[in-house]
PAVOFI-94924 format. One record per residue (C-alpha): residue number from 0; residue in three letters; x, y, z. Coordinates in Angstrom, 3 decimals. Layout:
% PAVOFI-94924
+-----+--------+----------+----------+----------+
! num ! residu !        u !        v !        w !
+-----+--------+----------+----------+----------+
! NUM !    ALA !        X !        Y !        Z !
...
+-----+--------+----------+----------+----------+
This chain:
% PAVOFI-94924
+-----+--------+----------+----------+----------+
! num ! residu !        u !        v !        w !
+-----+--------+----------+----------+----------+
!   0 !    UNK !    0.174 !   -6.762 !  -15.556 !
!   1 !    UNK !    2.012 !   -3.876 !  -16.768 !
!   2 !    UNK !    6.141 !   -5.340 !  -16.455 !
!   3 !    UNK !    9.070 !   -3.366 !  -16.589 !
!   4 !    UNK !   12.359 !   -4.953 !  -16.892 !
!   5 !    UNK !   15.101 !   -2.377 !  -15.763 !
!   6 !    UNK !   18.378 !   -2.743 !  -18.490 !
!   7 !    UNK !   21.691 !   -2.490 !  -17.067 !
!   8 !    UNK !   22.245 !    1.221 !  -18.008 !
!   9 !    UNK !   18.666 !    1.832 !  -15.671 !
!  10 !    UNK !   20.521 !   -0.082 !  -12.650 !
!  11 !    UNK !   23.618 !    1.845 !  -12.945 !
!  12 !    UNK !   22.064 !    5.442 !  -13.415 !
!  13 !    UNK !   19.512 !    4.704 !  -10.829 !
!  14 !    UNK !   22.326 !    3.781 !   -8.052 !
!  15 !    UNK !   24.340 !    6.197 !   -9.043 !
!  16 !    UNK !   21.422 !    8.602 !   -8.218 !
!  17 !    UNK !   20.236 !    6.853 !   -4.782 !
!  18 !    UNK !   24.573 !    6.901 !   -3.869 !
!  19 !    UNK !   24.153 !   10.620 !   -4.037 !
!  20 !    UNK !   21.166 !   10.957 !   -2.002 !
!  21 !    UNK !   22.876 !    8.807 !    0.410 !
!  22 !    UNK !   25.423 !   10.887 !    0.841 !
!  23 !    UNK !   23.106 !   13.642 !    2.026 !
!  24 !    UNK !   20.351 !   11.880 !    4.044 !
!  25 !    UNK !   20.542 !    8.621 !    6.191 !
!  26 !    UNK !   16.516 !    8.020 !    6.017 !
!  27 !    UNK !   13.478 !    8.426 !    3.503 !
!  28 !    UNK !   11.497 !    9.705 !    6.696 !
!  29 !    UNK !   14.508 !   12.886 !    7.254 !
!  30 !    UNK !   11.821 !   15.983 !    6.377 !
!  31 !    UNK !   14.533 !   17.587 !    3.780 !
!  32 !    UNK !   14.548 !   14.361 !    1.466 !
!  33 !    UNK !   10.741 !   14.646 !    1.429 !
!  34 !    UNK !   10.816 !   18.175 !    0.445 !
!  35 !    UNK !   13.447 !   17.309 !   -1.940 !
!  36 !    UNK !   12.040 !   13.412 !   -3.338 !
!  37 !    UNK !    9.679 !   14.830 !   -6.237 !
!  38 !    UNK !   12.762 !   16.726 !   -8.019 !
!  39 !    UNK !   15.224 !   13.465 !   -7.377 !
!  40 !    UNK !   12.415 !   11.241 !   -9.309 !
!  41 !    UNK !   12.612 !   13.707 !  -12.339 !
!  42 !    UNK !   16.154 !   12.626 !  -12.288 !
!  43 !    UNK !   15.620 !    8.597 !  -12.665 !
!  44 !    UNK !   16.021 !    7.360 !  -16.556 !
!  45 !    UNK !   13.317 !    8.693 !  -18.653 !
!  46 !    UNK !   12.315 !    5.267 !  -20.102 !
!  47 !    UNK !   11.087 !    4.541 !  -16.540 !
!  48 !    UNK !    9.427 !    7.856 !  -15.740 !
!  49 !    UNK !    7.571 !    7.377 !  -19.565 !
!  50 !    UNK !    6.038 !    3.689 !  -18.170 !
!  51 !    UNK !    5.163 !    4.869 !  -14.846 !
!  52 !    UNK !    4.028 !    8.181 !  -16.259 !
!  53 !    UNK !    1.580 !    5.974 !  -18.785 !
!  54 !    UNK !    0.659 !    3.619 !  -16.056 !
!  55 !    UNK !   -0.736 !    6.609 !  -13.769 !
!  56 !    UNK !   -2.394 !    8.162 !  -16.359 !
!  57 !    UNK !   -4.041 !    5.837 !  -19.298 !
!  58 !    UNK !   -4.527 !    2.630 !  -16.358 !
!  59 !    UNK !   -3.814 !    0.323 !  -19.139 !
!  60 !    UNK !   -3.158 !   -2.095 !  -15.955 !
!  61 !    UNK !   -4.166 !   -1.857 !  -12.697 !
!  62 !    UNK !   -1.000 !   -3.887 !  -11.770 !
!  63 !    UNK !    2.834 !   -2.435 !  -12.430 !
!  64 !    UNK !    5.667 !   -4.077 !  -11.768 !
!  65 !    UNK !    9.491 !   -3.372 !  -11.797 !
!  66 !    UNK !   11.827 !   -5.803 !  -11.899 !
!  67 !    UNK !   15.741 !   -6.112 !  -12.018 !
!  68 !    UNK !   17.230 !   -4.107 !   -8.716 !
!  69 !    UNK !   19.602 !   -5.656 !   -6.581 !
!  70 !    UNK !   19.695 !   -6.138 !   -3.324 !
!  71 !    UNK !   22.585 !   -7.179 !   -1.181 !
!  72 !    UNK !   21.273 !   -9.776 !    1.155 !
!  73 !    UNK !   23.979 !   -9.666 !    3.438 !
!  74 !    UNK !   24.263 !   -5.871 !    2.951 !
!  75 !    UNK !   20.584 !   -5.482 !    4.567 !
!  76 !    UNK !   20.945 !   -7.813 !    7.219 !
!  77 !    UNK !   18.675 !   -9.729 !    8.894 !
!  78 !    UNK !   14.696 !   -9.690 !    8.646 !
!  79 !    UNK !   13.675 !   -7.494 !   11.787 !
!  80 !    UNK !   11.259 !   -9.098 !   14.383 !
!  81 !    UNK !    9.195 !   -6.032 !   14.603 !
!  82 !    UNK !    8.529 !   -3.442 !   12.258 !
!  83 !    UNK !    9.606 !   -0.793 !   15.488 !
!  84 !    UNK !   13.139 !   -1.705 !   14.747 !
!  85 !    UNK !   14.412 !    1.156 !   12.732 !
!  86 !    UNK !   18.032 !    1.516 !   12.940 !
!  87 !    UNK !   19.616 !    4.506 !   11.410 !
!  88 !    UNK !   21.066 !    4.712 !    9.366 !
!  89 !    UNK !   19.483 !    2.428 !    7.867 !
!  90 !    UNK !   21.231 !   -0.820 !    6.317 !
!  91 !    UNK !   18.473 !   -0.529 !    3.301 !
!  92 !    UNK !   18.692 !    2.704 !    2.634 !
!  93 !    UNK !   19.558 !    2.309 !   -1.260 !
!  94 !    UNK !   16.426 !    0.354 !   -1.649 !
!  95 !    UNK !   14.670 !    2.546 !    0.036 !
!  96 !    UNK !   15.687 !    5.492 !   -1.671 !
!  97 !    UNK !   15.072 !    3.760 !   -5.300 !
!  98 !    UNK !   11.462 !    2.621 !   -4.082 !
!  99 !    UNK !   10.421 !    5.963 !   -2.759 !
! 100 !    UNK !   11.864 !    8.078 !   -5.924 !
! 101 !    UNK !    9.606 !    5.308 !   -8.499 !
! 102 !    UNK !    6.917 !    6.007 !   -6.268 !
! 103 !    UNK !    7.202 !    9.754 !   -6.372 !
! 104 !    UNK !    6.339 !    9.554 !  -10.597 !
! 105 !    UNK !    2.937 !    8.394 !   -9.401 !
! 106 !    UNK !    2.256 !   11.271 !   -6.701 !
! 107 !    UNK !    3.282 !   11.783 !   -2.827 !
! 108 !    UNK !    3.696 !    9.035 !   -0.594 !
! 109 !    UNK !    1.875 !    9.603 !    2.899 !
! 110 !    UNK !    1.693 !    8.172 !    6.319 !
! 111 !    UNK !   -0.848 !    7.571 !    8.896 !
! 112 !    UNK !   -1.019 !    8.555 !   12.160 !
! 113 !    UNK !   -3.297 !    5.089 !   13.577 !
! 114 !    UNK !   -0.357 !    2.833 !   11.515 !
! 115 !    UNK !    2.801 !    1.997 !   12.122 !
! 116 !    UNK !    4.059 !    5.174 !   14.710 !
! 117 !    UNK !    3.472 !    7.856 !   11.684 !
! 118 !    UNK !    6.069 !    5.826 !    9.536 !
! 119 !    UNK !    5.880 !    6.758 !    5.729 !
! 120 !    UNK !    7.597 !    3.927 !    4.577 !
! 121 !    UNK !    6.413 !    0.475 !    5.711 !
! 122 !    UNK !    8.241 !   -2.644 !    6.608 !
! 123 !    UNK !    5.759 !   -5.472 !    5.835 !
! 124 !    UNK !    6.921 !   -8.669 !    7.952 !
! 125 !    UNK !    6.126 !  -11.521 !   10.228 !
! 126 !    UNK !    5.478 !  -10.957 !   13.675 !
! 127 !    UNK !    5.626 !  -13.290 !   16.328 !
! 128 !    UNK !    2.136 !  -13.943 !   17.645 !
! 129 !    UNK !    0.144 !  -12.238 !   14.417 !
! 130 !    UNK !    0.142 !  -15.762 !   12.836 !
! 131 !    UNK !   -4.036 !  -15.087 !   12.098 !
! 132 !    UNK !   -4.031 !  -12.152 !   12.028 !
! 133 !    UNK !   -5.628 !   -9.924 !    8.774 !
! 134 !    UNK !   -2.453 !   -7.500 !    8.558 !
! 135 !    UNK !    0.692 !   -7.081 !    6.698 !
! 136 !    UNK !    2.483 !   -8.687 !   10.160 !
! 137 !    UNK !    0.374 !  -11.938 !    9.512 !
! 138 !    UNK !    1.774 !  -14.969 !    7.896 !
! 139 !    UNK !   -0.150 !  -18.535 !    8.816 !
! 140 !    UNK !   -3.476 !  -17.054 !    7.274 !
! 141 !    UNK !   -4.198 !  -15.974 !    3.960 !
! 142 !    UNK !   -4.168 !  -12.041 !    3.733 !
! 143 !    UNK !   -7.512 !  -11.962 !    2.116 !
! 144 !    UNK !   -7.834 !   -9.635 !   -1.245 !
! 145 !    UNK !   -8.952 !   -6.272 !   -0.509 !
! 146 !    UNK !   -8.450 !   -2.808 !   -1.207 !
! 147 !    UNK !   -6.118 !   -1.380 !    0.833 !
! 148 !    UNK !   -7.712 !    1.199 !    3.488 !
! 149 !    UNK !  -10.835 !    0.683 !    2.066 !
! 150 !    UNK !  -12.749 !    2.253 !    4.855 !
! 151 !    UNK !  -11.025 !    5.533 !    4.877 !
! 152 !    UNK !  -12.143 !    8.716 !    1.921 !
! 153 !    UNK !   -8.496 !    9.030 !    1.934 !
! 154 !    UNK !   -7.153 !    5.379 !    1.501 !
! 155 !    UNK !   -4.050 !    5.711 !   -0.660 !
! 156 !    UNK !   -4.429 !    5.806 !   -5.025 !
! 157 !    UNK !   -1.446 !    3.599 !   -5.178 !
! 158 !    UNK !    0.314 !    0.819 !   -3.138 !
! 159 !    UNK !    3.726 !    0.261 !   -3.324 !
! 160 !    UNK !    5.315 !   -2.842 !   -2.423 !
! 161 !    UNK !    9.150 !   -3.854 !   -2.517 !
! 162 !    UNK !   10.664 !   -6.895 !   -2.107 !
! 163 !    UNK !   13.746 !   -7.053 !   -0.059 !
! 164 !    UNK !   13.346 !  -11.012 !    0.636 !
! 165 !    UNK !   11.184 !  -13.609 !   -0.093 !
! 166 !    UNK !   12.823 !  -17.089 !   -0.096 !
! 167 !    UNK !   10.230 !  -18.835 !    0.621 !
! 168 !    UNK !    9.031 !  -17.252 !   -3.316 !
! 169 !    UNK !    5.168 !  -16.512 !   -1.121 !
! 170 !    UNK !    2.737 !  -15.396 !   -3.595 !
! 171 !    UNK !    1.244 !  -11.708 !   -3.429 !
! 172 !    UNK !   -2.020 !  -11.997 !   -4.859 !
! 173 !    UNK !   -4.349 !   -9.832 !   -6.808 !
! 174 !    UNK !   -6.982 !   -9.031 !   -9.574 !
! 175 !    UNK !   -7.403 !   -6.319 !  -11.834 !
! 176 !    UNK !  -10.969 !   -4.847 !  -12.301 !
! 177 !    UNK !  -10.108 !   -4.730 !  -15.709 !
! 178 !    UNK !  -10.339 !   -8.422 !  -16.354 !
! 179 !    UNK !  -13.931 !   -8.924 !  -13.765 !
! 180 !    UNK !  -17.128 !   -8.539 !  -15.648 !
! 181 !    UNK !  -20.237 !   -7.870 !  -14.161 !
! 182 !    UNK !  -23.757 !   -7.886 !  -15.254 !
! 183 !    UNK !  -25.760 !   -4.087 !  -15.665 !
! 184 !    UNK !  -28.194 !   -4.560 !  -12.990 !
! 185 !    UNK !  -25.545 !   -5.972 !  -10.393 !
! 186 !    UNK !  -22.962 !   -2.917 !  -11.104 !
! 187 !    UNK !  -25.861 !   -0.980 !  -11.095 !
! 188 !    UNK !  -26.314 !   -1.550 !   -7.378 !
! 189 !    UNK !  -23.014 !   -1.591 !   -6.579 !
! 190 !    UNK !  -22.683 !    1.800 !   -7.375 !
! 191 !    UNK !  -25.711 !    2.980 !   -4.727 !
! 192 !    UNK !  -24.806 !    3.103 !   -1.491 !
! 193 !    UNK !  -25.720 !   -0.204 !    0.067 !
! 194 !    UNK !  -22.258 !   -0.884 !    1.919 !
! 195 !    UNK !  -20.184 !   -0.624 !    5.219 !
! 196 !    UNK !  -16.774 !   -1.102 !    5.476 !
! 197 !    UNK !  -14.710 !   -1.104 !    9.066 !
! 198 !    UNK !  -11.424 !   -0.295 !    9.622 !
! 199 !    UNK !   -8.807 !   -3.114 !    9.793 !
! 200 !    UNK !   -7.014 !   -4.176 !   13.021 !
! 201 !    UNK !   -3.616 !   -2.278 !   12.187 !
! 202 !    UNK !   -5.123 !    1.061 !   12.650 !
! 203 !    UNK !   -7.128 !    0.357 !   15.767 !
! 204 !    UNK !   -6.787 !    1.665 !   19.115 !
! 205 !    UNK !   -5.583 !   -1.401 !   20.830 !
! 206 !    UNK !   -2.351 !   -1.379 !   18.364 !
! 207 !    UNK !   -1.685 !    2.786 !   19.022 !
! 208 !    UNK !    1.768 !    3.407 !   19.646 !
! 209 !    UNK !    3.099 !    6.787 !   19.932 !
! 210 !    UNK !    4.576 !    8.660 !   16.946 !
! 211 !    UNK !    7.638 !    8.493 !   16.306 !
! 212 !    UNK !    8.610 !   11.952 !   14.736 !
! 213 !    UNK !    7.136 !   15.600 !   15.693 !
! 214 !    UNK !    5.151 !   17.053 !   12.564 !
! 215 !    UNK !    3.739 !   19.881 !   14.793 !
! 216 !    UNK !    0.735 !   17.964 !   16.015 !
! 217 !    UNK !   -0.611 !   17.829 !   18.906 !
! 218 !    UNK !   -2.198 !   15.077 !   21.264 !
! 219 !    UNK !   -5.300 !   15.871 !   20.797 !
! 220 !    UNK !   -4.626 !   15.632 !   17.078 !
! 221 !    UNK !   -3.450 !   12.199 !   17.707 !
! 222 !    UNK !   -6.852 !   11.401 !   20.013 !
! 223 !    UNK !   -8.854 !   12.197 !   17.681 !
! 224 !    UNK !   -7.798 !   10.881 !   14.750 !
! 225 !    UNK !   -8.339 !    7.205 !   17.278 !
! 226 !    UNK !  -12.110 !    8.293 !   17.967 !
! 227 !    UNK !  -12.256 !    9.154 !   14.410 !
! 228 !    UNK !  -11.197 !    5.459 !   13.411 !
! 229 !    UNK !  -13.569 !    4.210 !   16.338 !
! 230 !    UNK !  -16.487 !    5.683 !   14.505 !
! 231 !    UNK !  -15.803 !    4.412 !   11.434 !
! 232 !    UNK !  -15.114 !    1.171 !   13.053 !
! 233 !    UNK !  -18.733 !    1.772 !   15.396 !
! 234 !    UNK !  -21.078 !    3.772 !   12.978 !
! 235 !    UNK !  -19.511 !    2.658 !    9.762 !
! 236 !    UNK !  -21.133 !    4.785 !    6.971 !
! 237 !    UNK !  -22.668 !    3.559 !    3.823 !
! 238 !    UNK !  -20.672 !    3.640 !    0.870 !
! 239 !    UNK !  -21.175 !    2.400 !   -3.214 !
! 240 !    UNK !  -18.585 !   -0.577 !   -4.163 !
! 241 !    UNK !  -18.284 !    0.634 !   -7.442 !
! 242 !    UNK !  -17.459 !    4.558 !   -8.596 !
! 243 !    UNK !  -16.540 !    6.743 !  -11.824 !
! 244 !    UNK !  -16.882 !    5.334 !  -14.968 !
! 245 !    UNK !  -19.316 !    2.633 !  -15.635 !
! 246 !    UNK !  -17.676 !    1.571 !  -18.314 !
! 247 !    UNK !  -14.445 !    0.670 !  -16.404 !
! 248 !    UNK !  -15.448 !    1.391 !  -12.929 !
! 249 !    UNK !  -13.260 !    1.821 !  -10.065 !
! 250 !    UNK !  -13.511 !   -0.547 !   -6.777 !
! 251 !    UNK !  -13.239 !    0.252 !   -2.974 !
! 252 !    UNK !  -13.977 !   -3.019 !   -1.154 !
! 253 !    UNK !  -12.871 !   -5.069 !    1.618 !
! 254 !    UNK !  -15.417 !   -8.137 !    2.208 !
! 255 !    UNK !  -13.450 !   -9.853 !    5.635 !
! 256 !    UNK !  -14.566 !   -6.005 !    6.917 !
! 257 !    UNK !  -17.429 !   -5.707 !    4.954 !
! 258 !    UNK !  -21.037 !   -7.284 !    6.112 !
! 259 !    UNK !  -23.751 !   -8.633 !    4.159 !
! 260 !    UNK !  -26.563 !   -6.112 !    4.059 !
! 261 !    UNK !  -29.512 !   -7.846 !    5.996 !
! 262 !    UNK !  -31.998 !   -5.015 !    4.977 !
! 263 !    UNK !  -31.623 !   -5.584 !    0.824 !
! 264 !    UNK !  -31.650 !   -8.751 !   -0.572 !
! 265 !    UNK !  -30.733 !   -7.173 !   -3.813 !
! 266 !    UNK !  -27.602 !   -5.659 !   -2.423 !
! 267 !    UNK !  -26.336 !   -9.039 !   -0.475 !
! 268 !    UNK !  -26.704 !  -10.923 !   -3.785 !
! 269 !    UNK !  -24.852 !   -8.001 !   -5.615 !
! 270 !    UNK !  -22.101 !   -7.937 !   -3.130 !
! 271 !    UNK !  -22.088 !  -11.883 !   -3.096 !
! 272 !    UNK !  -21.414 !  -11.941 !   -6.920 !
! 273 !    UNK !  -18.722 !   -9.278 !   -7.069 !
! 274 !    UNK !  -16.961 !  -11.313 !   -4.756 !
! 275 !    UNK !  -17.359 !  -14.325 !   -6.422 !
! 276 !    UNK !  -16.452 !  -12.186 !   -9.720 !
! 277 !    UNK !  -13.005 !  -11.430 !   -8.295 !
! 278 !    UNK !  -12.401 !  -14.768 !   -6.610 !
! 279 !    UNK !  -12.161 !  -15.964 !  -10.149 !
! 280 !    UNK !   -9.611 !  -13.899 !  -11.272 !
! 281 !    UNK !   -7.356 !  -13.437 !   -8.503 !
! 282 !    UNK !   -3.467 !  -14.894 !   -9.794 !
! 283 !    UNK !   -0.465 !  -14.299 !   -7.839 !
! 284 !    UNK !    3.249 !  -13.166 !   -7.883 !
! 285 !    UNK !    5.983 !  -14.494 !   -5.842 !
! 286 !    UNK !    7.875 !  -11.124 !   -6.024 !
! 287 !    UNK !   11.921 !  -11.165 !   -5.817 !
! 288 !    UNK !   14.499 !   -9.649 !   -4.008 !
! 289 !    UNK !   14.178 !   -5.735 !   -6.003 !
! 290 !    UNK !   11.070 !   -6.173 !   -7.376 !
! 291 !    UNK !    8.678 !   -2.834 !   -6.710 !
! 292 !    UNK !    4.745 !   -3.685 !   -7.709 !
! 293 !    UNK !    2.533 !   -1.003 !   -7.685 !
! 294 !    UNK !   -0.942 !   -1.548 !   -7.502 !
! 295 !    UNK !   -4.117 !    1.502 !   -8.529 !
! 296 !    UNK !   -5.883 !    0.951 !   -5.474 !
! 297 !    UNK !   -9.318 !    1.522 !   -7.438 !
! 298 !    UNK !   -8.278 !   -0.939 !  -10.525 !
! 299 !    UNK !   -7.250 !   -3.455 !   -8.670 !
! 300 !    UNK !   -7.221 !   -5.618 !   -5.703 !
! 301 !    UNK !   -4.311 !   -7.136 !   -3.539 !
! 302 !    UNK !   -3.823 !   -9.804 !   -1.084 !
! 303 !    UNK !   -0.778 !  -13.062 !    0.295 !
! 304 !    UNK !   -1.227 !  -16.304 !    0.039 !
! 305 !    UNK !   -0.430 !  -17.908 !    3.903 !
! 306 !    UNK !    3.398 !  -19.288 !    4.782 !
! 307 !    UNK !    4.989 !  -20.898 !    8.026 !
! 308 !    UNK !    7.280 !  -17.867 !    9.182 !
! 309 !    UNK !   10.513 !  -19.170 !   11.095 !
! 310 !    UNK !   10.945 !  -16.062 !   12.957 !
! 311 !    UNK !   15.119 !  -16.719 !   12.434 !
! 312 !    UNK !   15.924 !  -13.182 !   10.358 !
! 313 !    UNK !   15.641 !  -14.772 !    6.876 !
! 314 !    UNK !   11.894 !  -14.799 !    6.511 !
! 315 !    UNK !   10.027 !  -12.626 !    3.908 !
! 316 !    UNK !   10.725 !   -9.210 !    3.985 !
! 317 !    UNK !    8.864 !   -6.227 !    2.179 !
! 318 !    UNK !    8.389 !   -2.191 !    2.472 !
! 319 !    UNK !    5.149 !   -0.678 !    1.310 !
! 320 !    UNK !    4.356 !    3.059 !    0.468 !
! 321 !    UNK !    0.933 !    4.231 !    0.211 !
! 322 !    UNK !    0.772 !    6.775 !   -2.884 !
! 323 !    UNK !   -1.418 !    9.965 !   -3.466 !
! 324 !    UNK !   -2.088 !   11.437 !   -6.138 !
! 325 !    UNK !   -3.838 !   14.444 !   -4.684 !
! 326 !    UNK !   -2.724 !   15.491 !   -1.166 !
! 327 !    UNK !   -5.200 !   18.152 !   -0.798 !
! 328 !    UNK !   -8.094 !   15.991 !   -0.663 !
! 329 !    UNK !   -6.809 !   14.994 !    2.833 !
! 330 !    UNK !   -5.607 !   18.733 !    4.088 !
! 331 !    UNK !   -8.181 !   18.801 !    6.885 !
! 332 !    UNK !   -6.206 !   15.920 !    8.451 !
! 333 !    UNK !   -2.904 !   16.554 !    8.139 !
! 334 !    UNK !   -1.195 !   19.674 !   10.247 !
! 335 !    UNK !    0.017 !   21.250 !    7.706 !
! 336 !    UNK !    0.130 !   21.605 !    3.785 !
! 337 !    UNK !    3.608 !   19.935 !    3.397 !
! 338 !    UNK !    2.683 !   17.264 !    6.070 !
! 339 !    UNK !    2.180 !   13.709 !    4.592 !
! 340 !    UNK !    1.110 !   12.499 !    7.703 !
! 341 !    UNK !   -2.966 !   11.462 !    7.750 !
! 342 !    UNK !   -4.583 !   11.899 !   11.206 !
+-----+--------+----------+----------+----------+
């Protein structure tokens, strides 16, 4: 794990910046700060932007993580009981704005329509009655290690996590490919593709909610991007667990959504010891209040260890950002060019 400890002169130059921003906008989600985010990164201290920039583009690590922000705990209030609640202005907003503008020196945060009403940024919490469930809102069950959106050609190239509150110190879990090793004839097969993998709960149909901002789509933008997700969920395609360079190969997996090929014995056993291969080396971090990891969705995998949630406002408490490097890739489903919405 890459670590970056921010010095005292960081801390004050980078709320200095996020005070001025928060003079001008009251939300990361306002369509002006969007426009504006990639020019207010350049402005964060350069020893940060060199680490992140080195991060995104020799992977040393598939892990980074920031450390050293305050947060107010009173100042934030209490942990919401839904992630609907979005009051504005909103009582995080310097957090919010210091998250977004690190994320921004590793490419474009975007948004999906099938998660969370359209929201950008994420509020990853407990929700009453989610207990088992295999989503960010679960608590009692381990969140399994996966990579995130693992179904989707345009899952995110980074996730971005920030701590607000975690007192119960509840482990976020993870491996790096770049500590898994794998035998030639096993990532040989991994790379063919053998695999399916369906879309988890959070984006399907039965959790839809409408958006909650107008990007200039329509309904039937929003319909179909649901009977796009039911296909993948129905008629998953087949897709290689490995990709790019053999030699340090990147990952898209997700084995709680994955099945065991019943048609290639060769396959099942090479899926069987990847797992196995990353069950080995998954460690954990019980991330603190201001603490931003950032995790290369193909180096690395993620995951939480389980914890009783009291459902009282002072339970754990994070926001997540999904990252792109490219937004092009995903043009066809997004309304327009400066849209970071993915329908």
């Amino acid at each position: 794990m890459l670590i970056v400890q921010l010095t005292p002169e960081d801390i004050r130059d980078i709320k200095s910046l996020a005070t001025e921003i928060a003079e001008r906008y009251t939300s990361v989600e306002d369509p002006a700060f969007l426009e504006g985010a990639p020019t207010y990164s350049q402005e964060l201290p350069r020893s940060l932007r060199r680490r992140l920039n080195r991060f995104r583009l020799v992977e040393p690590s598939g892990v980074c993580l920031i450390r050293g922000y305050p947060v107010d705990q009173e100042r934030i209030g209490r942990t919401p009981a839904n992630w609907k609640a979005k009051p504005v202005p909103s009582p995080t907003i310097e957090q919010d704005l210091v998250f977004f503008l690190c994320s921004g020196l590793l490419g474009d945060p975007i948004g999906w329509a099938t998660q969370q009403q359209g929201y950008i940024l994420h509020d990853i919490l407990p929700i009453k009655g989610h207990e088992a469930e295999q989503m960010g809102s679960g608590s009692e069950a381990p969140l399994l290690w996966h990579t995130e959106d693992a179904f989707h050609p345009y899952r995110t190239d980074y996730l971005g996590l920030m701590c607000l509150r975690n007192p119960d110190a509840v482990e976020t879990t993870y491996a790096s490919m770049e500590d898994v090793r794998l035998d030639e004839e096993t990532a040989r097969i991994l790379r063919e593709p053998h695999f399916t993998i369906r879309p988890d709960e959070s984006h399907l149909a039965k959790n839809r909610s409408d958006l909650w901002c107008d990007v200039g789509a329509s309904d039937d933008l929003l319909r179909r991007a649901y009977e796009r997700i039911d296909r993948m969920n129905t008629q998953p395609e087949r897709v290689a667990v490995l990709f790019g360079d053999p030699t340090a190969p990147y990952v898209r997996i997700d084995p709680f959504f994955m099945e065991r090929p019943t048609d290639d014995s060769d396959a099942a056993r090479a899926l069987d010891t990847i797992v196995a291969a990353i069950d080995d080396k998954i460690t954990g971090v019980a991330l603190q209040p201001g603490d931003m990891l950032f995790l290369d969705n193909s180096r690395a995998v993620h995951g939480r260890k389980p914890f009783k949630a009291r459902y009282d406002g002072t339970d754990r408490w994070l926001r997540r950002l999904n990252i792109a490097r490219d937004l092009r890739k995903s043009r066809d489903s997004r309304p327009r060019p400066d849209c970071r919405i993915i329908f």
